[in-house]
C-alpha positions as CSV (number, residue, x, y, z in Angstrom):
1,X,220.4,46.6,49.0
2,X,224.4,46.6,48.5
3,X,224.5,43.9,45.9
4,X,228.3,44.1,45.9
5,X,228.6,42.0,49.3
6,X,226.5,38.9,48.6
7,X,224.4,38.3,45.4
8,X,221.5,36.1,44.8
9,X,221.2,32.7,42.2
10,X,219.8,34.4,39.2
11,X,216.1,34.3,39.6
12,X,214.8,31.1,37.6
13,X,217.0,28.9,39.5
14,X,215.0,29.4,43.2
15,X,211.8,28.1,41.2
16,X,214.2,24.9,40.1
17,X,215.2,24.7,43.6
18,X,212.0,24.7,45.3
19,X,210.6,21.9,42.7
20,X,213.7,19.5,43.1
21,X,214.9,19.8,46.6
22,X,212.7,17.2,48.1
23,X,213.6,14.5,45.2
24,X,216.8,15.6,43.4
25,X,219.6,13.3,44.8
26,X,221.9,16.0,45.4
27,X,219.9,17.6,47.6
28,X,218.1,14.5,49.5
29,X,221.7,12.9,49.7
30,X,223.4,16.0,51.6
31,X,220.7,16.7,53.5
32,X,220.9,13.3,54.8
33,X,224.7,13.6,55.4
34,X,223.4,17.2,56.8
35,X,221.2,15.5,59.1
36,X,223.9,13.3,60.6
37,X,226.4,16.1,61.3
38,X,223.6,18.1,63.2
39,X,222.6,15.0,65.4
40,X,225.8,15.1,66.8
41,X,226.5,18.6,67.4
42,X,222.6,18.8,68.6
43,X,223.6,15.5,71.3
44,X,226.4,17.4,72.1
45,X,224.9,20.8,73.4
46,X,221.9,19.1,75.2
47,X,223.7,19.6,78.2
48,X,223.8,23.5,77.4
49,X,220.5,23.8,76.2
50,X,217.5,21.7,75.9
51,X,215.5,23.3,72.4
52,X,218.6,25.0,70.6
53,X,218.2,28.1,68.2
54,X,219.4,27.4,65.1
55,X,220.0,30.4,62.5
56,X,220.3,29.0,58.4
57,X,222.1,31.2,56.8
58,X,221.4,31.7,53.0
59,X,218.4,29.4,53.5
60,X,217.2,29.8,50.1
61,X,213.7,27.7,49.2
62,X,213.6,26.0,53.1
63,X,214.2,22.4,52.0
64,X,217.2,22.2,55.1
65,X,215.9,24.4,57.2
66,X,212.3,22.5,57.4
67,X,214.9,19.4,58.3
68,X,217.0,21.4,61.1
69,X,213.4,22.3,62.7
70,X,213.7,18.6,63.6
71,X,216.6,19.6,66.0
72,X,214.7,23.3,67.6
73,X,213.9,26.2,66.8
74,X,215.0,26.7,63.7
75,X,215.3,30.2,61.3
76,X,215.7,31.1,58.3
77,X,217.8,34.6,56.7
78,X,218.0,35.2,53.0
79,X,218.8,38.4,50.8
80,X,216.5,37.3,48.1
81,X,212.8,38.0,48.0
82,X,212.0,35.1,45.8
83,X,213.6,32.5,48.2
84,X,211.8,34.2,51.1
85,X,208.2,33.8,49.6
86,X,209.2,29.8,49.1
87,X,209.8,30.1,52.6
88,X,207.2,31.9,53.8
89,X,204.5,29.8,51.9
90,X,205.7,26.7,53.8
91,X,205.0,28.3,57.1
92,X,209.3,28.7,58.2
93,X,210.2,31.4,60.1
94,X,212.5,33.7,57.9
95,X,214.2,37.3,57.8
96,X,215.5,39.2,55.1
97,X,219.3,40.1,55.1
98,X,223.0,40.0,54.6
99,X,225.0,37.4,55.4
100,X,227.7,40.2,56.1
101,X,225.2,41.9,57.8
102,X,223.3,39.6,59.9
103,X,220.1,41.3,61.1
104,X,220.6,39.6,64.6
105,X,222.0,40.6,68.3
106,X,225.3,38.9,69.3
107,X,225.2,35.7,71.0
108,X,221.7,34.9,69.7
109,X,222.0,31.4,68.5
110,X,223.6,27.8,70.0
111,X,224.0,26.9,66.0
112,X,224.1,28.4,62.8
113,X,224.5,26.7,59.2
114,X,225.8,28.0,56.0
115,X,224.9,25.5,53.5
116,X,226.4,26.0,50.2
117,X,226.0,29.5,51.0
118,X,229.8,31.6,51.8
119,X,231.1,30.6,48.0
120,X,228.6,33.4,47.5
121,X,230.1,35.7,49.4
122,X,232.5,38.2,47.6
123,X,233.7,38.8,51.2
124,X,233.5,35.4,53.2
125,X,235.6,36.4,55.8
126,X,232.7,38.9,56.8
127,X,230.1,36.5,56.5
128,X,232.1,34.0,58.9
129,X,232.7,36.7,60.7
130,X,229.0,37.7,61.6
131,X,228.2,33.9,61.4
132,X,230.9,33.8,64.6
133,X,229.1,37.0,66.0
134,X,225.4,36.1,66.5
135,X,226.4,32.9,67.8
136,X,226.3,31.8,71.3
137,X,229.9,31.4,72.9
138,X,230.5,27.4,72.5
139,X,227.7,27.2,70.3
140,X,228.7,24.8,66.7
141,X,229.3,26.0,63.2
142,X,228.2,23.7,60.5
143,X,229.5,24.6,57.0
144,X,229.2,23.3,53.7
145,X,230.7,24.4,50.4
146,X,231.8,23.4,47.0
147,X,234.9,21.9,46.6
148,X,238.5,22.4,43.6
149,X,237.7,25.0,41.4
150,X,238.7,22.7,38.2
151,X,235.3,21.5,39.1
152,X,233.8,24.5,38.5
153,X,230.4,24.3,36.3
154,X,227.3,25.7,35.0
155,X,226.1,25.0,38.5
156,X,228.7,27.7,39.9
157,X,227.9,30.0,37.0
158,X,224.0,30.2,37.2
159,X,224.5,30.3,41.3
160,X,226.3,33.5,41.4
161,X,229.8,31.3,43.3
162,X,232.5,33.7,43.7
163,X,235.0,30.0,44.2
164,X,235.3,26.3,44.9
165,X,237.6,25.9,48.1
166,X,240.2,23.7,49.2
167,X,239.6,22.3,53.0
168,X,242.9,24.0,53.4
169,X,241.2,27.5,52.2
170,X,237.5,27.2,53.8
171,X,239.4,26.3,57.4
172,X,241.9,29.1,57.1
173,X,238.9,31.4,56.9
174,X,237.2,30.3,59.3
175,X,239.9,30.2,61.7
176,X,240.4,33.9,60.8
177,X,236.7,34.8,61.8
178,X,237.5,33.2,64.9
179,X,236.3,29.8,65.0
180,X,237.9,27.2,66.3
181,X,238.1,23.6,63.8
182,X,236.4,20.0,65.6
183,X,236.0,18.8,61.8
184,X,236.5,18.9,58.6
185,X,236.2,16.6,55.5
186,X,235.5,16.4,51.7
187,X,232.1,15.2,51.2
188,X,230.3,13.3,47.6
189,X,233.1,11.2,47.1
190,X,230.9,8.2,45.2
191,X,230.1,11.2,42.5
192,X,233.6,13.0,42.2
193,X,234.2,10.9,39.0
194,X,231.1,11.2,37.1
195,X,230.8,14.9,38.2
196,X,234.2,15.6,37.4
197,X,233.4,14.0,33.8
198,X,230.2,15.4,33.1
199,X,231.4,19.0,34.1
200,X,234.8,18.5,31.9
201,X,232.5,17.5,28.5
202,X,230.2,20.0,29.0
203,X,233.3,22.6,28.8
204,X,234.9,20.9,25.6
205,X,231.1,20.3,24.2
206,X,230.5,23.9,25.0
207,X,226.5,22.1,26.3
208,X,225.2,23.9,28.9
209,X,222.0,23.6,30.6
210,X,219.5,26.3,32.2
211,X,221.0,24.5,35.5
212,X,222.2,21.2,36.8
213,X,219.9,20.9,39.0
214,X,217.3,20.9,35.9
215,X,218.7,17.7,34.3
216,X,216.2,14.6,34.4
217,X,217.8,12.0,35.8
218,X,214.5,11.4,37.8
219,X,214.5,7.6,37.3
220,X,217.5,6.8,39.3
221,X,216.8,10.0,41.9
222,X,216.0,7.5,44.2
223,X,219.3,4.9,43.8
224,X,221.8,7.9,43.2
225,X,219.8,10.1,46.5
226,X,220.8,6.7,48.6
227,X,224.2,6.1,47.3
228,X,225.1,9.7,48.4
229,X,222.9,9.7,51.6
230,X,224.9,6.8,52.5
231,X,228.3,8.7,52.9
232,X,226.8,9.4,56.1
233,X,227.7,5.9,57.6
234,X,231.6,6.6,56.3
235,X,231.6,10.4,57.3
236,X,231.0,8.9,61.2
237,X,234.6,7.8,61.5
238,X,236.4,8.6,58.6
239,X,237.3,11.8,56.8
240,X,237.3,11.8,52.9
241,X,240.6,12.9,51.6
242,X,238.8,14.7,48.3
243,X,235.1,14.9,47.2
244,X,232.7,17.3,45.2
245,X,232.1,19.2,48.6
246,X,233.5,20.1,51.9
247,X,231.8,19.9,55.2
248,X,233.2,21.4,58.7
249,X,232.1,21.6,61.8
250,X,233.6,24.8,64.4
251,X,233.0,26.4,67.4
252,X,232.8,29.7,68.9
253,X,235.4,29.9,72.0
């Protein structure tokens, strides 16, 4: 395996993953604003197709590609072993492979995802690339990345990110791999400020966790899971002019 074109999380943090992706706020929230972004592109290709394929790309544990399931026939593709067997032991259909090297024909699915996944990527471009490949023509794009890299944390360091993009940035790329824009937005606006501040003490504290995701906030999972969940209602008609994340949607001419 060519570990120079797209490297895994370090080991330990798929087992934090698969325990806190169905409570952890961050991930119950974005799945939730997710969720909202794939009902519409999912209304809008009924008329195409009736049970869409949908290819995850990077699907690491499973927790969003058990929720695009809800929308067809969804798959999973992964370079990591350990992400696959979290996968596999919840009965979702997954590959192993490359984002850069998608084990797939062309035109093979009406949507793929890349969920906090091409920040990986030492050569995005490529991933985007193959992303636009397997991909039906007129079939939807739904990306989601990190956001400013003076937000950078231990988050990004333990997750093997190569950068944080700028909307300007992730659209530029995606434009170049041949995808043409219908949205894009900052997303996690209600925590930019406290995410901002935690991330900025840590670096003059010099504290740093095994991983953010690992930090017990479990008592107010539920409030803080809502409050970002409920960006969802904004992010209908309105695009966020900054936020922790950025979410696009593009399609394959």
């Amino acid at each position: 395996m060519n570990q120079t074109l797209s490297k895994e999380m370090q080991p330990h943090t798929y087992a934090i993953m698969n325990r806190v992706e169905d409570s952890h706020w961050w991930y119950v929230g974005r799945r939730a604003i997710l969720e909202s972004f794939l009902e519409r592109i999912i209304e809008n290709r009924k008329s195409a197709i009736q049970n869409p394929r949908i290819l995850d790309v990077g699907c690491g544990t499973g927790g969003n590609l058990e929720m695009l399931a809800k929308f067809g026939a969804a798959e999973g593709v992964d370079v990591s072993d350990d992400a696959l067997e979290f996968c596999q032991s919840k009965g979702l259909t997954v590959h192993k492979g490359l984002a850069e090297k998608l084990p797939f024909a062309d035109e093979s699915f009406d949507v793929v995802t890349a969920l906090d996944v091409v920040e990986h990527l030492d050569d995005d471009v490529a991933g985007l690339k193959e992303m636009n490949r397997v991909l039906k023509t007129g079939g939807k794009t739904l990306i989601f990345v990190p956001a400013f890299m003076w937000l950078w944390g231990v988050q990004d360091d333990v997750s093997n990110h190569r950068i944080r993009y700028t909307k300007k940035q992730i659209v530029e790329r995606l434009e170049t791999a041949g995808f043409e824009i219908e949205r894009a937005t900052y997303a996690n606006i209600t925590f930019f400020a406290p995410i901002l501040g935690g991330r900025t003490l840590m670096r003059i504290t010099g504290i740093k966790p095994e991983s953010e995701n690992n930090v017990n906030v479990s008592a107010l999972n539920g409030v803080f899971g809502k409050l970002f969940g409920a960006e969802k209602l904004w992010l209908k008609n309105f695009n966020f002019p900054f936020g922790v994340s950025i979410v696009v949607v593009a399609e394959k001419k």
